[in-house]
N, C-alpha and C positions, 0 to 999 in steps of 0.2 A: 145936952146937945151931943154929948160923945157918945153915949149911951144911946141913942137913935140913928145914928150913923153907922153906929155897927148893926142894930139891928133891920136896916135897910136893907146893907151889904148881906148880911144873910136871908134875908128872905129873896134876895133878887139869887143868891146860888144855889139856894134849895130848887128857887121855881128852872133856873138851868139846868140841876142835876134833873129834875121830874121829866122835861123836857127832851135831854137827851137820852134819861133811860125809856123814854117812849119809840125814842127813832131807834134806840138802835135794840130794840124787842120787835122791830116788825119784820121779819123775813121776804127779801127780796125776791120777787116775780123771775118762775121762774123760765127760763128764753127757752122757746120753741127749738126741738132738733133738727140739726142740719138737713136730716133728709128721714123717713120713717120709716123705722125697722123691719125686717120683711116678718112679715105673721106668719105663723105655722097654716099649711093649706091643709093642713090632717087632721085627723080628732086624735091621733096621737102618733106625733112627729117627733124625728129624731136629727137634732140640728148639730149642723160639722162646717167647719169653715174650708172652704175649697178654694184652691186654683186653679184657674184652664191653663189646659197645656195643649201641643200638637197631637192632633190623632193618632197615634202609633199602637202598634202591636203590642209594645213593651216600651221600659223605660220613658221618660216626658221628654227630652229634648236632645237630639245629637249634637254633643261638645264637641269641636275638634281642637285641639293641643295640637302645635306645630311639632314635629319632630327632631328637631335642627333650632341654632340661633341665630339671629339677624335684624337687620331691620328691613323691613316692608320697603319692595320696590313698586310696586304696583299694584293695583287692586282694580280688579274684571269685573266684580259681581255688587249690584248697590242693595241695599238694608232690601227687606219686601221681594226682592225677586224671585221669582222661581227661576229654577234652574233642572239640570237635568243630571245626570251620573255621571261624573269623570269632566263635568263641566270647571273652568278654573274658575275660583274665587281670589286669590292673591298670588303674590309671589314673594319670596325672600330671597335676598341676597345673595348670590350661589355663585359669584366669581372664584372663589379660593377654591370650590369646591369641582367647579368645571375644568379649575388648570389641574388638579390632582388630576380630576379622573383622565384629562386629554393625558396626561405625561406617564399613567399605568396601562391607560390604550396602545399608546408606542412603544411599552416597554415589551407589553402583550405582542408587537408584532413582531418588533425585533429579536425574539426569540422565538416566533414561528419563521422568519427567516430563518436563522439559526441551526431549526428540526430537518426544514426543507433541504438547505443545504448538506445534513448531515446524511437525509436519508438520498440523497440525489446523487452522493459519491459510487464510485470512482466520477471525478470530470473527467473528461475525454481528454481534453490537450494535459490533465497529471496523467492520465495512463501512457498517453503516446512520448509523454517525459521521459516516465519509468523503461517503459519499450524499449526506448533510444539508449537511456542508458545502459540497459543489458548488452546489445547489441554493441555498442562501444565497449564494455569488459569483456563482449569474447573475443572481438577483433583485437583488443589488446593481449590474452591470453595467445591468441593465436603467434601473435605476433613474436611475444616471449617464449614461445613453445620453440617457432623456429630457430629461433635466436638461439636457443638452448642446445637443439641440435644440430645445428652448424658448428656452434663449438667444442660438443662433446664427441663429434664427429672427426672435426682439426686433431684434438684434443687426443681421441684414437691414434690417429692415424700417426702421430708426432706432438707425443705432450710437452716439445717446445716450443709448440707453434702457438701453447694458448697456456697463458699462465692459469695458476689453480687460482687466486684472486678474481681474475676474468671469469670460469668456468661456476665461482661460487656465487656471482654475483647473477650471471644469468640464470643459474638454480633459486636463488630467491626472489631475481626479477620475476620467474614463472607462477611461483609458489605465491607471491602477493597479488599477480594477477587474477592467478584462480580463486582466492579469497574475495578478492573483490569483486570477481563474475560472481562468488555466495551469495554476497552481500546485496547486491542490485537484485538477482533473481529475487530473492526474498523481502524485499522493499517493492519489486513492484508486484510479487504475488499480496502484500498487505493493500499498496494503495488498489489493486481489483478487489480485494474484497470487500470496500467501502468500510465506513464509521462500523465503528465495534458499538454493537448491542446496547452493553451499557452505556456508552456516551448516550445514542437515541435514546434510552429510556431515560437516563438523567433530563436529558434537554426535554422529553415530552411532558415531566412534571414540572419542570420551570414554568414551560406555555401555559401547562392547566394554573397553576399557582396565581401568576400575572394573569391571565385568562379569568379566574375567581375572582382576584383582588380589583380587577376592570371593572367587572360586572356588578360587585357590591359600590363599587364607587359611583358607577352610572344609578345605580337604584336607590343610593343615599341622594344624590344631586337631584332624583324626583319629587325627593320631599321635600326640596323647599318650593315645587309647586303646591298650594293647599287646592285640592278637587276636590267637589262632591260628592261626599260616600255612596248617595243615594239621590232621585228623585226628590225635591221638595223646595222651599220655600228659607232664604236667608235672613234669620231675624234678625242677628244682630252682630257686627261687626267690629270691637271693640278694638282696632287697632288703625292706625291713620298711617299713610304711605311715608315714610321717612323712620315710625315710629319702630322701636325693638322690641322684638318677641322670642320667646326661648321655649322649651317645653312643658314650662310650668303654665302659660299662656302671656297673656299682654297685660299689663300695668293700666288697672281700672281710674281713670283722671278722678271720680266722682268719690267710689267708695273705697278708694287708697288703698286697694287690694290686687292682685292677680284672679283674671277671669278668664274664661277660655278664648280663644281668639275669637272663635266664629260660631254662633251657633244658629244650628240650622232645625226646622220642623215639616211635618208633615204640608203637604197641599192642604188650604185651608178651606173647603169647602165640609168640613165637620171639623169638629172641636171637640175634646174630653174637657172634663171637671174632674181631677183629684180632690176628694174629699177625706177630712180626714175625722175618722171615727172615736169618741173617748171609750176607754179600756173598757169603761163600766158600763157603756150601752153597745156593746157588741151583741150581747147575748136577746135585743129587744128587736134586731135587724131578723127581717122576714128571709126564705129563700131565696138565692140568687133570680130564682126565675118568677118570683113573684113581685121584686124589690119595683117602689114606685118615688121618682123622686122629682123635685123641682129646684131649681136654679134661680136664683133674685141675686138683679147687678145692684150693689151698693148704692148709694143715693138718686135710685130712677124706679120707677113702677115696672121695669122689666121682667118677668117672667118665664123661662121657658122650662119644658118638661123633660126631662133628661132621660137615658136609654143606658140600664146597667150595662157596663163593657167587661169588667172582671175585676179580681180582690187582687191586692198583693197578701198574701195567707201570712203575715212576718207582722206583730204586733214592736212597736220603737218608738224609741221618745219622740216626744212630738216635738218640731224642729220652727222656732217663731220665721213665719215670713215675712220675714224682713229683710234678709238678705245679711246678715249678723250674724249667723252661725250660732245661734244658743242655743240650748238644750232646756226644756224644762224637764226637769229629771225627775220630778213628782207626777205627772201626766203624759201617759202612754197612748199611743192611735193607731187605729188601724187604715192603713189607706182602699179607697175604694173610686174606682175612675169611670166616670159615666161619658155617655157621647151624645152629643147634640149636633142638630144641622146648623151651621151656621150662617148669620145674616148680616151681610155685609154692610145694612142699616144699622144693623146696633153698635158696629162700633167695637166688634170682642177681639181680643185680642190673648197670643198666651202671655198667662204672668198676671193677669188682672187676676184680683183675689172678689170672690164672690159669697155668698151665702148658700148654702146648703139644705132643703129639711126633704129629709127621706120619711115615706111612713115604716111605723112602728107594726111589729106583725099582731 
């Protein structure tokens, strides 16, 4: 009986094991992909993975970096707008920076008073001062003069009509007077001749000095207006009015990094495709002016025919788009930017990552 029992128990784990090693030797079905890979349109294409950017001359997208720190008082210009050159997009904080420059403004003027005054000498009521004073040390010279010769006259005639004390005293009453007629003469030939030279040249570099120091303070306090360099279209805004920004740019909430405050693109009525080339099919790309390429948006039957625009001639590691900064240091690209008309149905946008196949020459 025991004897059966175990052999029950094993033929019922034999036919389990037979069982599961059936299920699990069958290879699960495998699920259809998300969306179908764009096929090469060439008998012999050269595929690069691309991203549209603003149509520009040069460079993919103007970054602006504030030049000052603050926080964001206000903001003029919304994500998508176009805008025009010199138009505002933000403003930063610029009260500390407004009382400097007001208080180097005033200091600037208060030393062109200063120059005006200096070159505007003699004033008239100092000269008619001076004048006066002269005129008062001759009338008093004169006066001593007499004084002196009545005594020295007495003094002749009967030197005990005038002590030599008295006679010595009107000798130097004379002699101080005529010093002092010098003195005024030459005080007010100084006050006619107005501020000495160098004083004005000293005081003219003061003014230019504060005058410079005004001027840079007025044209630092312009930057915390952020305007449009140029002509175009505001993609993207990364800072919120209250929020602080410095030169590095503004504190990305998402990817926990610093990004530029504001960047702006081309009017989007065309679109480039940055494409980027591997090192080892450079040599298989046709002539600039024969190059033929096509564009396929990721998950959609999209298609469009692209229009070579120019090379960047600088082969670099190829940089993951991802917004991650990595390098694959084993794979080199070349970049190459084509230009497309843009259709405001499909939806393109810059920064969308697309597929690429260029023909092969």
């Amino acid at each position: 009986m025991h004897s059966r029992v175990i052999f029950v128990v094993s033929g019922v784990g034999l036919l389990l094991a037979l069982v599961s090693a059936y299920l699990f030797s069958q290879q699960p079905k495998a699920l259809p992909p998300v969306f179908e890979p764009a096929a090469n349109p060439y008998g012999s294409g050269i595929y690069a993975n691309g991203i549209i950017e603003s149509d520009q001359s040069q460079g993919a997208n103007v970054n602006i970096y504030p030049e000052v720190s603050g926080p964001v008082t206000r903001i003029s210009a919304a994500e998508g707008q176009r805008v025009r050159k010199g138009d505002v997009i933000l403003t930063i904080d610029d009260a500390v920076q407004r009382a400097t420059t007001e208080q180097l403004k005033s200091q600037a003027e208060a030393a062109l008073a200063v120059l005006k005054e200096l070159k505007a000498q003699p004033r008239p009521e100092t000269l008619a001062v001076a004048a006066a004073q002269v005129d008062n040390a001759e009338a008093t010279l004169r006066s001593a003069r007499d004084q002196l010769a009545k005594q020295q006259q007495s003094f002749d005639l009967d030197p005990r009509s005038v002590s030599r004390d008295a006679l010595d005293n009107a000798h130097n009453a004379e002699h101080v007077a005529a010093t002092n007629l010098e003195v005024v003469r030459r005080q007010f030939e100084l006050t006619r001749a107005g501020a000495w030279s160098y004083d004005i040249q000293n005081q003219e570099r003061q003014y230019a000095a504060l005058s410079q120091a005004a001027a840079a303070a007025t044209a630092l306090l312009g930057k915390y207006t952020i305007r449009a360099p140029a002509d175009g279209v505001v993609l993207a805004i990364t800072a919120a009015e209250g929020g602080y920004v410095s030169p590095q740019g503004a504190y990305e909430t998402y990817t926990q990094g610093l990004s530029p405050l504001v960047v702006m693109g081309a009017p989007q009525s065309h679109l480039e495709v940055r494409a980027y080339i591997d090192e080892i099919l450079v040599h298989e790309l046709p002539e600039p002016g024969q190059m033929r390429a096509r564009l396929f948006v990721r998950g959609t039957n999209v298609s469009l025919p692209l229009t070579f625009a120019r090379m960047q001639p600088y082969i670099s590691p190829k940089i993951e788009l991802s917004d991650q900064r990595q390098e694959r240091v084993d794979l080199r690209v070349l970049p190459l930017i084509f230009r497309f008309e843009n259709q405001p149905a499909l939806k393109l946008y810059p920064g969308l990552l697309v597929d690429v196949y260029i023909a092969a020459k």
